[in-house]
C-alpha positions in Angstrom: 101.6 98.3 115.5 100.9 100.0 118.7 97.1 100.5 117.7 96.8 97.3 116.2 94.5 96.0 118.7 92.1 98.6 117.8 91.1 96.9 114.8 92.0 93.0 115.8 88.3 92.4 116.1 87.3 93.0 112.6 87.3 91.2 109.4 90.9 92.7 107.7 92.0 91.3 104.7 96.1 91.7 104.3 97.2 91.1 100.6 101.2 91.4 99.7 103.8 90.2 97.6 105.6 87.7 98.1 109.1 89.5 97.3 107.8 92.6 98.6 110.5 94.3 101.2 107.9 95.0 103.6 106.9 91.6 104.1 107.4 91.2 107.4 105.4 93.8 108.8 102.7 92.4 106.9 103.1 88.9 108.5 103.6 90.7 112.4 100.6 92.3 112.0 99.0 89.7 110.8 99.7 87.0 113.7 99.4 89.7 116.0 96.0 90.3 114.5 94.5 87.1 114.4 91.2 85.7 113.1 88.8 87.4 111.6 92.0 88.4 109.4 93.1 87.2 106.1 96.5 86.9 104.8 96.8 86.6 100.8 100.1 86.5 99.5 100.6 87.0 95.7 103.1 85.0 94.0 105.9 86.5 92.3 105.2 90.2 93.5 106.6 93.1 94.9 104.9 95.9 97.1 104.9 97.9 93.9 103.7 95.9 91.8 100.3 95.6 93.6 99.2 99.3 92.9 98.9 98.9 89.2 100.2 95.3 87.8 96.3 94.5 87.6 97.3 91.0 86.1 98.7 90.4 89.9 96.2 92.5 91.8 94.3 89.6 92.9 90.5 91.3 92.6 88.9 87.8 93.2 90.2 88.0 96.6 89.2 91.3 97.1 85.7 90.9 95.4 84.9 87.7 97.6 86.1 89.6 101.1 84.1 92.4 100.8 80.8 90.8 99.6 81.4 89.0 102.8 82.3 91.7 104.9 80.1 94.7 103.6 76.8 92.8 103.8 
């Protein structure tokens, strides 16, 4: 969080659960961030369950942020 400033200024796209223990941080980093970021917060799910539960890995998201951002 010390660094965070570092990378305020680009486009960051923040996914986590919405039962996921390490929410918080998430959602500091996030306001402390700003805009360009992007908060998505997945319904139902734990930290874990976003490495390989691909029915909650929300790839649409991810898809439309880095056509955006990769251009």
């Amino acid at each position: 969080m010390n660094f965070v400033g570092t990378i305020a200024s680009r486009s960051i796209l923040f996914i986590m659960g919405e039962n996921a223990h390490s929410r918080y941080v998430t959602e500091d980093i996030f306001d402390m961030v700003g805009e360009p970021g992007e908060l998505v917060v997945v319904s139902g799910a734990r930290h874990i369950d976003l490495y390989d539960r691909v029915d909650m890995i929300p790839f649409d998201r991810l898809n439309a942020f880095f056509s955006k951002a990769l251009k």
